[in-house]
N, CA, C and O atoms as a CHARMM CRD file, in Angstrom:
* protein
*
  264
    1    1 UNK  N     41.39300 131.81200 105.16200 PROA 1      0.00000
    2    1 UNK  CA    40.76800 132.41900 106.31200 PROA 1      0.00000
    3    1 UNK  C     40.57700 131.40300 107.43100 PROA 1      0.00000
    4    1 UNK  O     40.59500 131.74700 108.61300 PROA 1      0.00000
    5    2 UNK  N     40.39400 130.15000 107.03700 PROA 2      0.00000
    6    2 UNK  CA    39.73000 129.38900 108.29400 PROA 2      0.00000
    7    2 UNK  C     41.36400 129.03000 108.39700 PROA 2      0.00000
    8    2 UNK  O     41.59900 129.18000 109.59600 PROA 2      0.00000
    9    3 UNK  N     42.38200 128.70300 107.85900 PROA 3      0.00000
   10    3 UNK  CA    43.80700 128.12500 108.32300 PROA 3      0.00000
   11    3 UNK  C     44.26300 129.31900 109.57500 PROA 3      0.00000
   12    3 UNK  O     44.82200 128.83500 110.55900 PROA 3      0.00000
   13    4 UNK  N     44.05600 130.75300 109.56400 PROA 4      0.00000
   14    4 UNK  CA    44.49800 131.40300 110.45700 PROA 4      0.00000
   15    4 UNK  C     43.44800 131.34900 111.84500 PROA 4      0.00000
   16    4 UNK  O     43.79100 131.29200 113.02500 PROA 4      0.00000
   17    5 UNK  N     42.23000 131.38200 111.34300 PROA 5      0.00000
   18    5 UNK  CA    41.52700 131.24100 112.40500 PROA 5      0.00000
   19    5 UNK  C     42.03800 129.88500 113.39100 PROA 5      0.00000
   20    5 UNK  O     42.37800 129.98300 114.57000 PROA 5      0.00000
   21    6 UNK  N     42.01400 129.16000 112.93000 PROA 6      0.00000
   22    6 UNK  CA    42.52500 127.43300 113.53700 PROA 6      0.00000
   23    6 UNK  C     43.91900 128.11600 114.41600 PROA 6      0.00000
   24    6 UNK  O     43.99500 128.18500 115.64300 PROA 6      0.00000
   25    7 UNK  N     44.94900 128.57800 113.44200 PROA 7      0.00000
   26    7 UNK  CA    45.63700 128.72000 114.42100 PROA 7      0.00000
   27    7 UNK  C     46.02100 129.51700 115.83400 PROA 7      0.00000
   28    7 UNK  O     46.71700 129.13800 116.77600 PROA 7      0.00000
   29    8 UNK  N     45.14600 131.03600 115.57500 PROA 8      0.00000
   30    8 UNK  CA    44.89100 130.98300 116.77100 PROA 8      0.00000
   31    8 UNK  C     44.02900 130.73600 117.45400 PROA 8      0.00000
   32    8 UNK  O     43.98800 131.62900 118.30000 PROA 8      0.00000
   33    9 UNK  N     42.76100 129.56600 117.72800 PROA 9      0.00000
   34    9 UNK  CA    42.61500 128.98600 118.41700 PROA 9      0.00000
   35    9 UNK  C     43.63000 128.02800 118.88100 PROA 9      0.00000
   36    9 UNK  O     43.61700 127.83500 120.09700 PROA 9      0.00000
   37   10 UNK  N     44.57400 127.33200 118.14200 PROA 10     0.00000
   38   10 UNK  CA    45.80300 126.44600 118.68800 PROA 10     0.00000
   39   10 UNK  C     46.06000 127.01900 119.78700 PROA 10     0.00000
   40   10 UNK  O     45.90600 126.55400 120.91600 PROA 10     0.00000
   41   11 UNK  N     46.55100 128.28400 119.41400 PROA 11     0.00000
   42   11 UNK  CA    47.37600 129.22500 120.07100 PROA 11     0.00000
   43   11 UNK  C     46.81500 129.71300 121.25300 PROA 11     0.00000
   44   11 UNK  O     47.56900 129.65000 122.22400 PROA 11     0.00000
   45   12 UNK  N     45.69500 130.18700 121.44700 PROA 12     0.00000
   46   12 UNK  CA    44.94700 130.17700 122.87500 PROA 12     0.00000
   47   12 UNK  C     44.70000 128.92400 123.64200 PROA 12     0.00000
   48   12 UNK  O     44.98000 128.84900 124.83800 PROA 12     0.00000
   49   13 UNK  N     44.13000 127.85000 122.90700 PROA 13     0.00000
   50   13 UNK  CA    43.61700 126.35900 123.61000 PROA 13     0.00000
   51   13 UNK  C     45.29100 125.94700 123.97600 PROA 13     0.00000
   52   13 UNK  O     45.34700 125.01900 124.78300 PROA 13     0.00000
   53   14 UNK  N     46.35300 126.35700 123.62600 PROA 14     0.00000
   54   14 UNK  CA    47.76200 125.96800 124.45800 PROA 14     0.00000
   55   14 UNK  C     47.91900 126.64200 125.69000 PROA 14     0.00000
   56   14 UNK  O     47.88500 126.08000 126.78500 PROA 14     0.00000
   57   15 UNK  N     48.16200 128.34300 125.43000 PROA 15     0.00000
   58   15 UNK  CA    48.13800 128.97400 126.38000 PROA 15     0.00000
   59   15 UNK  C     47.23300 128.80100 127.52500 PROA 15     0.00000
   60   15 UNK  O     47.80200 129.22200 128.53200 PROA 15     0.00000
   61   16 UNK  N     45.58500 128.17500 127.88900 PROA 16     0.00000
   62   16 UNK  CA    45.18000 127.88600 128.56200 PROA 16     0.00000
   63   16 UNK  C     45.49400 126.19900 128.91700 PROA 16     0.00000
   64   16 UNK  O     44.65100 125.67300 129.64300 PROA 16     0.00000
   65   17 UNK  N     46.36900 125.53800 128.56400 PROA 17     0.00000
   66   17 UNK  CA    46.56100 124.41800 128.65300 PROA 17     0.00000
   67   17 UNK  C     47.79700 124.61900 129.64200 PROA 17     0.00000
   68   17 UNK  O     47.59500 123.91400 130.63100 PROA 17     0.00000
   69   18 UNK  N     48.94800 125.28500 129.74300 PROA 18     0.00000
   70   18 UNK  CA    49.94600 126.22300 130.03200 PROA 18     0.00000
   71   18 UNK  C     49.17400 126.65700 131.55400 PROA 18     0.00000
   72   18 UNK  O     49.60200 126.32500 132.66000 PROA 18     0.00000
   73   19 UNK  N     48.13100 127.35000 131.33400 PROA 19     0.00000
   74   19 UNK  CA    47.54900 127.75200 132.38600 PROA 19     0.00000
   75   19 UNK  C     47.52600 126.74900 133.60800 PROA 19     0.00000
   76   19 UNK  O     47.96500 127.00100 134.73000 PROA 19     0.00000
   77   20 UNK  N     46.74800 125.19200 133.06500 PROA 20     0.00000
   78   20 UNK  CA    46.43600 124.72200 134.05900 PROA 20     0.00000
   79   20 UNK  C     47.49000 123.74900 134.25300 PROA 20     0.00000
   80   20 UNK  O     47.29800 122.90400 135.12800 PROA 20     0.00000
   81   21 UNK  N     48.53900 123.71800 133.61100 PROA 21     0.00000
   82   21 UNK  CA    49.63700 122.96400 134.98300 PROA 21     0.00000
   83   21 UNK  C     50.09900 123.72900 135.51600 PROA 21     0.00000
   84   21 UNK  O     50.83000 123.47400 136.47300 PROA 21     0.00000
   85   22 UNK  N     49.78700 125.28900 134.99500 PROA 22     0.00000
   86   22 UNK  CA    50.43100 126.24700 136.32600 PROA 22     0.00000
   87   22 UNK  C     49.70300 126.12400 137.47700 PROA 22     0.00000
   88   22 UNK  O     50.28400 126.26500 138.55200 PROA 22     0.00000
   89   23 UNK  N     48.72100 125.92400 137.44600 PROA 23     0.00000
   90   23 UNK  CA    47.82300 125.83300 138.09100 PROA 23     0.00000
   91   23 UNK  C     48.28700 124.05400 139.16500 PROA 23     0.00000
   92   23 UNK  O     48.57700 123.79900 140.33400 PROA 23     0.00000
   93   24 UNK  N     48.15000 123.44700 138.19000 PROA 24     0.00000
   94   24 UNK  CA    48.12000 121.67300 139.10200 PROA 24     0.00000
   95   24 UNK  C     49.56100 121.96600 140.17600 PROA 24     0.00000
   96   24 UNK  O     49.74500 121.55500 141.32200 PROA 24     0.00000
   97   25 UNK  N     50.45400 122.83000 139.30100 PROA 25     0.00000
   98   25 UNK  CA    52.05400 122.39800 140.14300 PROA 25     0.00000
   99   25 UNK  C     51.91900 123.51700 141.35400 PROA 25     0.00000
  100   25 UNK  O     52.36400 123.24000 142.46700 PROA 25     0.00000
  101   26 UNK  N     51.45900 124.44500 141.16500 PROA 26     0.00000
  102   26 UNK  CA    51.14300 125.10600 142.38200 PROA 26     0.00000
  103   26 UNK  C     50.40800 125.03300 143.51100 PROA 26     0.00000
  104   26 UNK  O     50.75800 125.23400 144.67400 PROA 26     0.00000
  105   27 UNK  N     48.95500 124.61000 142.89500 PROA 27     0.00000
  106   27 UNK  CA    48.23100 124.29100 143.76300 PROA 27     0.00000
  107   27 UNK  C     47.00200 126.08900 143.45300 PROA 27     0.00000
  108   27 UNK  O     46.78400 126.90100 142.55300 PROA 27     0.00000
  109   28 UNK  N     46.52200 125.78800 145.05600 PROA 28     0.00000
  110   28 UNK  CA    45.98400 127.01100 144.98200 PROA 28     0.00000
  111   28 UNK  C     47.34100 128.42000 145.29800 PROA 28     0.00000
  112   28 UNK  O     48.52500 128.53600 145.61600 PROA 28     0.00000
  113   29 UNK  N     46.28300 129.14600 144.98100 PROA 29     0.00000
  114   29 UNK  CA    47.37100 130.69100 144.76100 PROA 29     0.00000
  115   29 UNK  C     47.13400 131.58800 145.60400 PROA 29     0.00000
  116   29 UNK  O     47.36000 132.75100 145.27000 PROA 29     0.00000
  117   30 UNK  N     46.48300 131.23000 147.25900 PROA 30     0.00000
  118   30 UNK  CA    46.08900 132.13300 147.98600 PROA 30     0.00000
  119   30 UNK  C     47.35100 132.31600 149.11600 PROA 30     0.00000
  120   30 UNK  O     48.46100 131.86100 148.83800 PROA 30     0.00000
  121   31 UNK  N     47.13800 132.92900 150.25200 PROA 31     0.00000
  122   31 UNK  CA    48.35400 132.41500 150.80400 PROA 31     0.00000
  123   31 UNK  C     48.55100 131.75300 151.53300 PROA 31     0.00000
  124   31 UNK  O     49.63400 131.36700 151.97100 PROA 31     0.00000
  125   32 UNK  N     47.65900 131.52400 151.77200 PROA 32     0.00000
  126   32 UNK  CA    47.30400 130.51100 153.23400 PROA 32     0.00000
  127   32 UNK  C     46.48800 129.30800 152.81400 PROA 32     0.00000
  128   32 UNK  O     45.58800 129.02900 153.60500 PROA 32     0.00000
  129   33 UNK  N     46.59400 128.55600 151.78000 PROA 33     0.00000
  130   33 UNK  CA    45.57400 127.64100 151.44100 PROA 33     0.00000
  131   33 UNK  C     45.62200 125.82500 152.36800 PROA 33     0.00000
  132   33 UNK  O     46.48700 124.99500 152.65100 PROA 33     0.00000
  133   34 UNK  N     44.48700 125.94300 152.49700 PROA 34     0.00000
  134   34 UNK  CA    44.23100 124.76900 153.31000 PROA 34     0.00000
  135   34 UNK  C     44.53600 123.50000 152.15300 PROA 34     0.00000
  136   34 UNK  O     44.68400 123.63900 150.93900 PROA 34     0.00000
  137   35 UNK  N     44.56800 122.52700 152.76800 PROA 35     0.00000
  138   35 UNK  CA    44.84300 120.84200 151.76100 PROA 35     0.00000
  139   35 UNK  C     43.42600 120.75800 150.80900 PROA 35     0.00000
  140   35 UNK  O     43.34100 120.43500 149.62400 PROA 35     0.00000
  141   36 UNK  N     42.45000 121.12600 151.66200 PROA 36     0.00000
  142   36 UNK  CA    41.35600 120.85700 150.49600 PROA 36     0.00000
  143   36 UNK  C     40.65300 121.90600 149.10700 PROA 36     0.00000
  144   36 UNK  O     39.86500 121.69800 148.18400 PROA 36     0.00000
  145   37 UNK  N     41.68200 123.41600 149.74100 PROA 37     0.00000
  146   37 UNK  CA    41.57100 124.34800 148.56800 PROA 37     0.00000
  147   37 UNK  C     42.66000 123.96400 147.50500 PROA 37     0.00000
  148   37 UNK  O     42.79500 124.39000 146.35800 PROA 37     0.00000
  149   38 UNK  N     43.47100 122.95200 148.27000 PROA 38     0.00000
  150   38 UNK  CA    44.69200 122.93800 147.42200 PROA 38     0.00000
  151   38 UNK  C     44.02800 121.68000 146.20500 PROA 38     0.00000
  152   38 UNK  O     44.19600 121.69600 144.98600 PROA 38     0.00000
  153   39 UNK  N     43.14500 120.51300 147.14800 PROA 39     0.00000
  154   39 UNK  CA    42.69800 119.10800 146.40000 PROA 39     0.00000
  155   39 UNK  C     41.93300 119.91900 145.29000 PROA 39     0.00000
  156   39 UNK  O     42.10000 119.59200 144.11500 PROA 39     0.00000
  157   40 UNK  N     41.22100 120.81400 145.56900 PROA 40     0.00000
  158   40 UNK  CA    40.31200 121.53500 144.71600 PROA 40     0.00000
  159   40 UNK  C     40.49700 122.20100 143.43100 PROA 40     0.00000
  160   40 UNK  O     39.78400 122.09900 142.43300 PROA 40     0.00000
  161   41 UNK  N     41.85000 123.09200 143.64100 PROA 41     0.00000
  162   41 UNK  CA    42.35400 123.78200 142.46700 PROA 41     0.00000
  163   41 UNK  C     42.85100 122.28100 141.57600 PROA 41     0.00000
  164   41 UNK  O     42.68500 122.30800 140.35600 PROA 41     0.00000
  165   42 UNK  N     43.28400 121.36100 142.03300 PROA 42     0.00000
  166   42 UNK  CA    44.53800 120.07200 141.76400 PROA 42     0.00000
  167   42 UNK  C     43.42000 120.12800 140.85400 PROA 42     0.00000
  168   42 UNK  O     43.37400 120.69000 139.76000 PROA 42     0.00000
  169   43 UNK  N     42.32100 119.32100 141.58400 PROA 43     0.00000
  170   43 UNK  CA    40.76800 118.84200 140.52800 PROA 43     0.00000
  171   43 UNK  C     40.49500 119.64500 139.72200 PROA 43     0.00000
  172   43 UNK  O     40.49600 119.13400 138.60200 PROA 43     0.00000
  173   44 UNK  N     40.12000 121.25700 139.71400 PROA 44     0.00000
  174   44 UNK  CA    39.62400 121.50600 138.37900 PROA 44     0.00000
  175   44 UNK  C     40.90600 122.03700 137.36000 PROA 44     0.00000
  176   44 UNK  O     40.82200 122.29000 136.15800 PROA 44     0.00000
  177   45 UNK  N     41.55200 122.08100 137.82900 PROA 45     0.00000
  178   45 UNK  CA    43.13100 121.91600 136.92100 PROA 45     0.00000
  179   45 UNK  C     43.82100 120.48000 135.83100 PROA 45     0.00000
  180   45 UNK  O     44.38100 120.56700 134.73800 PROA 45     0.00000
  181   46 UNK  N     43.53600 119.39300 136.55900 PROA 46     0.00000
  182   46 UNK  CA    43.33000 118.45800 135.76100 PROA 46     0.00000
  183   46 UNK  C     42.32400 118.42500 134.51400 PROA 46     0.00000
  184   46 UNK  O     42.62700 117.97800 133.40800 PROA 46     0.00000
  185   47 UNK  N     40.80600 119.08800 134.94000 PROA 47     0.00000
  186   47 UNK  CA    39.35900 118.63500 134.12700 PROA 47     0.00000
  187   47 UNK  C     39.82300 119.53700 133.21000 PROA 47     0.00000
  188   47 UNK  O     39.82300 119.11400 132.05400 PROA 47     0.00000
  189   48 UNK  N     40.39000 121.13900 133.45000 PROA 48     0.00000
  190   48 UNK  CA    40.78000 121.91600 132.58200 PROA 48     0.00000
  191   48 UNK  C     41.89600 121.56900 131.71600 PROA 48     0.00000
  192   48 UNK  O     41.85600 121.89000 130.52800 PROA 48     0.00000
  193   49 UNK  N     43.10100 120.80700 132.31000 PROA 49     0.00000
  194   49 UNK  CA    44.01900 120.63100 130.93600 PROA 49     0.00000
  195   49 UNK  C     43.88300 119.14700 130.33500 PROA 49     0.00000
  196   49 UNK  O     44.76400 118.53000 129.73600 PROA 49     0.00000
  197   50 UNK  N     42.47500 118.68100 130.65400 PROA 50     0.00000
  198   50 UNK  CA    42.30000 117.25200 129.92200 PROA 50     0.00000
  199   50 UNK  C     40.72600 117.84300 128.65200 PROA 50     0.00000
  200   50 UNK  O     40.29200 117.26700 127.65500 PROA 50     0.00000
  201   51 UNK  N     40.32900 119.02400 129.23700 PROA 51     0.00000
  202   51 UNK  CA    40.13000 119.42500 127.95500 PROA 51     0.00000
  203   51 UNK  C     40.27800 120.40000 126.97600 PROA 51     0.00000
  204   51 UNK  O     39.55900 120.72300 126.03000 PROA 51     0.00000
  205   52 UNK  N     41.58000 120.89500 127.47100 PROA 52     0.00000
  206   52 UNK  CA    42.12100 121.46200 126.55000 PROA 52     0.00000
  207   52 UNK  C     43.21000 120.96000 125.19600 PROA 52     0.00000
  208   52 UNK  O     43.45000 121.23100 124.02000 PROA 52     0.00000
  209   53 UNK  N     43.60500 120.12300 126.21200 PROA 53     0.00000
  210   53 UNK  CA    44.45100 118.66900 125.58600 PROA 53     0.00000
  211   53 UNK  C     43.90400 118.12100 124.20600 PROA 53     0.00000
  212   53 UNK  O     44.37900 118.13600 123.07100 PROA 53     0.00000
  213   54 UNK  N     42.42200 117.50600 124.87400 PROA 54     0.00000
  214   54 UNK  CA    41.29900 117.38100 123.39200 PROA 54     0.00000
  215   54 UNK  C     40.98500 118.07800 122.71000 PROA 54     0.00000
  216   54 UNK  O     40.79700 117.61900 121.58400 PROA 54     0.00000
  217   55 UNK  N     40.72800 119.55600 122.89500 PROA 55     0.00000
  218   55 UNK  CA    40.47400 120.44100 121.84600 PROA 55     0.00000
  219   55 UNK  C     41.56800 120.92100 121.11700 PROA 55     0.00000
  220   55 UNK  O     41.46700 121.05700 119.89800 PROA 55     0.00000
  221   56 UNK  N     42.81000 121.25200 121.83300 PROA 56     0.00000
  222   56 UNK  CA    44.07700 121.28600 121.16600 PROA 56     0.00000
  223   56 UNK  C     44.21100 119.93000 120.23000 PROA 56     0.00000
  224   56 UNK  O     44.76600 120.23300 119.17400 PROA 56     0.00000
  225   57 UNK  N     43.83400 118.37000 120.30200 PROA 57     0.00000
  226   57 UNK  CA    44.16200 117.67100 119.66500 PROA 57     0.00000
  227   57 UNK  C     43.07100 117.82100 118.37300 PROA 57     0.00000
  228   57 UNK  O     43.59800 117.54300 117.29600 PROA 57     0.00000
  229   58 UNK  N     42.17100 118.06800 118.32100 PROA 58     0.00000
  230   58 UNK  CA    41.23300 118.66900 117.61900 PROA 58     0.00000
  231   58 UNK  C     41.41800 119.63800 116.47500 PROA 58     0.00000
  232   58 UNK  O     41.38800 119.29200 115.29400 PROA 58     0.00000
  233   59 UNK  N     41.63300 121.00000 116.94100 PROA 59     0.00000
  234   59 UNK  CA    42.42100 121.95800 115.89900 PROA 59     0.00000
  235   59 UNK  C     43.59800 121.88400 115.44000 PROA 59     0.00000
  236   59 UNK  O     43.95800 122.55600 114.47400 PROA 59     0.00000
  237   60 UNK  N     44.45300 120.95900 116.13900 PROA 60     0.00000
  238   60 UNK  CA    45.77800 120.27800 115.29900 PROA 60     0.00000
  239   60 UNK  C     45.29400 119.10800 114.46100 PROA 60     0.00000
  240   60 UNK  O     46.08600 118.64400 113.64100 PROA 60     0.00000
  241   61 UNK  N     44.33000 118.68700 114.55200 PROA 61     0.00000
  242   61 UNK  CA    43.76900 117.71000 113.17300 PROA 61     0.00000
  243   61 UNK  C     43.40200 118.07500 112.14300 PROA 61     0.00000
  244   61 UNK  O     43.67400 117.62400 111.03000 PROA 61     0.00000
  245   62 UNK  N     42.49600 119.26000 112.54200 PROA 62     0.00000
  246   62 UNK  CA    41.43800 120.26700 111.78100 PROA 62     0.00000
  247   62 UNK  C     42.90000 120.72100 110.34300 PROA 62     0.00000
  248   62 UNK  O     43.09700 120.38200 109.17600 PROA 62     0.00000
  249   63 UNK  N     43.65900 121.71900 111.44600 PROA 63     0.00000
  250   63 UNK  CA    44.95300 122.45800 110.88600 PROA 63     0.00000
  251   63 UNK  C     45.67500 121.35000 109.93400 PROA 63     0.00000
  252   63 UNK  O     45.75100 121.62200 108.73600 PROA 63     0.00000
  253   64 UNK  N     46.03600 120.51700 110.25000 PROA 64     0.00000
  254   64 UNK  CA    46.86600 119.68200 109.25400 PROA 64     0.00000
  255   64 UNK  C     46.11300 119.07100 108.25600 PROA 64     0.00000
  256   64 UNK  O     46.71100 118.87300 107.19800 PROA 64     0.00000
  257   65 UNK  N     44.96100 118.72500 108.32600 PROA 65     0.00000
  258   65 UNK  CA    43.72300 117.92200 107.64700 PROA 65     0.00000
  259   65 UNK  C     43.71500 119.28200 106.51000 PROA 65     0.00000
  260   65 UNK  O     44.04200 119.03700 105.34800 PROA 65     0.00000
  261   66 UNK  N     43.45800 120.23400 106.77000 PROA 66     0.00000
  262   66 UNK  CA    42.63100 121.83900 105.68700 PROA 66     0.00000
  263   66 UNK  C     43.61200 122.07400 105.19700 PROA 66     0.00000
  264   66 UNK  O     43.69600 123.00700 104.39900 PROA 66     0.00000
């Protein structure tokens, strides 16, 4: 039970990891975005796939460790 649970958390904590370099390489997603909506999305796009990164490295420890 807990080996499937782990994996899909893997499986979501990627897909939102996925999320945020969609996020960094785009920028913002409005249409008209100014440089500092753009610095803005950049910033919490980084904080988001640096911790998803860790928690993904986390349940891939968990997963191989159980």
């Amino acid at each position: 039970m807990k080996r499937w649970m782990l994996n899909i958390g893997i499986v979501l904590v990627t897909l939102l990891l996925v999320a945020a370099v969609f996020l960094f390489i785009n920028g913002s997603l409005e249409m008209d975005p100014t440089s500092e909506q753009i610095e803005k999305s950049r910033i919490a796009s980084s904080i988001m796939g640096i911790i998803c990164f860790a928690v993904d490295g986390i349940l891939i420890k968990l997963r191989i460790k159980g």
